[in-house]
N, C-alpha and C positions, 0 to 999 in steps of 0.2 A: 355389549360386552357379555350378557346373561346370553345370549345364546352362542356368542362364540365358544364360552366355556363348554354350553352340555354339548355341541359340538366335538370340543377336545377332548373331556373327559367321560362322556359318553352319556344319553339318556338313561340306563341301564344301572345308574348309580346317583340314585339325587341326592344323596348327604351328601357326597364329594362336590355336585355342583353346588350349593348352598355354601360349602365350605369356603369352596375356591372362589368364588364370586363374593362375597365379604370379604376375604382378604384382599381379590383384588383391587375392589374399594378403597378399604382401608389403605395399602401399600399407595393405591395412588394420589392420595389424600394426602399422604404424608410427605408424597415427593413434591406433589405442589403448594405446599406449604411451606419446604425446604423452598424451591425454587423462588417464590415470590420474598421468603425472608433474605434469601441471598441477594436476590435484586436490590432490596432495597439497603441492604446493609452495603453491599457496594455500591450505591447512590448511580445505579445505573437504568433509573426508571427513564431516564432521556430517550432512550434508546428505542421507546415508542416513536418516538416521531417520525422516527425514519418509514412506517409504516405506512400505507397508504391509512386516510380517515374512514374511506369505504369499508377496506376490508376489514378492518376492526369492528364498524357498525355492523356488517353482517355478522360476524362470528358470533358477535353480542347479540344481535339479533336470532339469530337461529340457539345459540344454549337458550336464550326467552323461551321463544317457543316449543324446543324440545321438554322443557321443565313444565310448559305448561299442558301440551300433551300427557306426558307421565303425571300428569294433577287429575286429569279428567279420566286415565286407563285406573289407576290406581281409585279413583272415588267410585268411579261409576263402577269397579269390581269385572272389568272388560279381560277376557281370554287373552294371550301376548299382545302383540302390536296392536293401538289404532289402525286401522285401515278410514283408507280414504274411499268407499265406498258405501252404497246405500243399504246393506246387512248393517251395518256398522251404525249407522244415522237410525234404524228402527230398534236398534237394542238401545239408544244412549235415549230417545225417546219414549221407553215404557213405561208405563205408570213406575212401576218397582222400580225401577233405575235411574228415572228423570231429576227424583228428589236428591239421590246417593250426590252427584254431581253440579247441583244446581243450587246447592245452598252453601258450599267450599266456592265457590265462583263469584255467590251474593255476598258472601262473606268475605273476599280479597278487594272487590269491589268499595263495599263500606270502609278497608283500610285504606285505599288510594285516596276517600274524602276524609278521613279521620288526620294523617297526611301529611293533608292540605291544611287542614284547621289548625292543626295544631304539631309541631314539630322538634318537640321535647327527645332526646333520646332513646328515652325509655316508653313511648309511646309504642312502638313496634312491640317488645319482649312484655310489655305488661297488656296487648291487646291478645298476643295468644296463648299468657296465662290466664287469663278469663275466658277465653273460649270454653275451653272444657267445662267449663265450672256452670257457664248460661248452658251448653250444653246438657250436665245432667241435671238441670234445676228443670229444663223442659220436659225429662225425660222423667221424672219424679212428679211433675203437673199431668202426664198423661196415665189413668187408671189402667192398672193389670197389661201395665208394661214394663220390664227391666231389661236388665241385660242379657239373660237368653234370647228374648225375641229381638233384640238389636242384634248380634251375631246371626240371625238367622235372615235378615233384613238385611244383613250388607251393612251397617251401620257403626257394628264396632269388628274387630278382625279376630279371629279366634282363635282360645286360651289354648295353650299346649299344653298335651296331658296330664294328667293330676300324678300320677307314679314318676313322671321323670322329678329331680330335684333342679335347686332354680340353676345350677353351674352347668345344668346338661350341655346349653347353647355354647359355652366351650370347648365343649369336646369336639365338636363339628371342626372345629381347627385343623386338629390333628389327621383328617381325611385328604387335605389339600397337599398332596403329594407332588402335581402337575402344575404348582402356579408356576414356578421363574420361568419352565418352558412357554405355558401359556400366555406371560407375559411377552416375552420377544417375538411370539408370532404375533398378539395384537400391536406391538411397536412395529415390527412393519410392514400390518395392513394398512395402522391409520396413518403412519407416518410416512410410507409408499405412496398413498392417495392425496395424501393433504400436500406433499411434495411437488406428487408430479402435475397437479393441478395450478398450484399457486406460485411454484419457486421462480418462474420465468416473470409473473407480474410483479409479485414482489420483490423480487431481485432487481427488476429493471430499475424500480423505484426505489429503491432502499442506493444503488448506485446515482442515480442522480441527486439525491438531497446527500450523499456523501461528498459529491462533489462539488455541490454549490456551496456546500458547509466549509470548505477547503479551497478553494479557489476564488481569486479576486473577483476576476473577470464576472461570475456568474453572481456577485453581489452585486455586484455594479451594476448589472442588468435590473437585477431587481429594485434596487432603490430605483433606479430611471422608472419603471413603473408603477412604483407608486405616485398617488398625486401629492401635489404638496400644502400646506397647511394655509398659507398665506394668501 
């Protein structure tokens, strides 16, 4: 979505793509929030089944791993995109870089056993309020170290100027002159591709559990297949 905007709005202007890329964030956050609240206030969360299990599994599968790529471009302090190539594997590799990425990794890992052990609610929200906190306790055990040389290290992300006051990152709002357009062209790139790709599988299937759901005959087949108890 970040580069379809500086695309629209041009490289030529990066307050407006900063601008317009938060809101369009934000704006879509808040319609899938709408969307899943209406789901469920109209009690039409059935309406999954009609899906195939696959295609759910990937979809869920691939957001996994896009979030988990955006975990390691984001730590490891990587130029746009991962690339799937070996420029790519000797910079996540460097001494300077290997740590940025490899301790967020060791450290989701320990939550997956934490988890396991123990599965209190509040187990997640109070594990990555103590992160920080082991964090700067390490970082206060290490001599004629702070926070300048973490910013310069990749380790913490850097402060914005001392003369702006803290409301500046509001103002950036007012730049986004181009989202609603930019919005309908990203609705139907993704929505053009995700269509013309899935609608004929999904569709086919979403028709026949409609009509096994509605039709004798296609019960009755199915009970005859199952086995029976006795």
């Amino acid at each position: 979505m970040a580069f379809a905007i500086m695309q629209e709005v041009g490289e030529d202007n990066p307050k407006s793509v900063v601008a317009t890329t938060i809101l369009a964030f934000s704006i879509s956050s808040i319609i899938t929030g709408l969307v899943f609240f209406s789901l469920g206030a109209l009690r039409l969360g059935e309406l999954i089944g009609f899906f195939p299990r696959h295609i759910l599994v990937g979809c869920i599968g691939g957001v996994g791993w896009f979030l988990f790529v955006t975990g390691i471009e984001v730590s490891a302090r990587l130029e746009g995109n991962l690339a799937y190539n070996l420029t790519t594997l000797k910079a996540l590799i460097r001494p300077d870089t290997l740590p940025l990425w490899l301790v967020p990794l060791a450290l989701a890992v320990l939550l997956m056993f934490v988890q396991r052990r123990w599965t209190h609610p509040l187990v997640v929200p109070l594990y990555f309020m103590s992160m920080p906190v082991v964090f700067y306790l390490v970082v206060l055990a290490i001599p004629n170290f702070g926070v300048v040389e973490l910013r310069k290290t990749g380790w913490v992300f850097n402060a914005p100027e001392a003369d702006q006051p803290w409301w500046h990152f509001y103002t950036l709002y007012g730049t986004s002159s181009r989202i609603l357009t930019l919005m309908g062209r990203l609705q139907r790139d993704k929505l053009g591709c995700v269509g013309t790709s899935l609608s004929s599988h999904v569709g086919t299937h979403f028709l026949r559990h409609f009509a096994c759901a509605h039709q004798r005959p296609c019960s009755r087949r199915i009970n005859r297949r199952r086995p029976s108890r006795r």
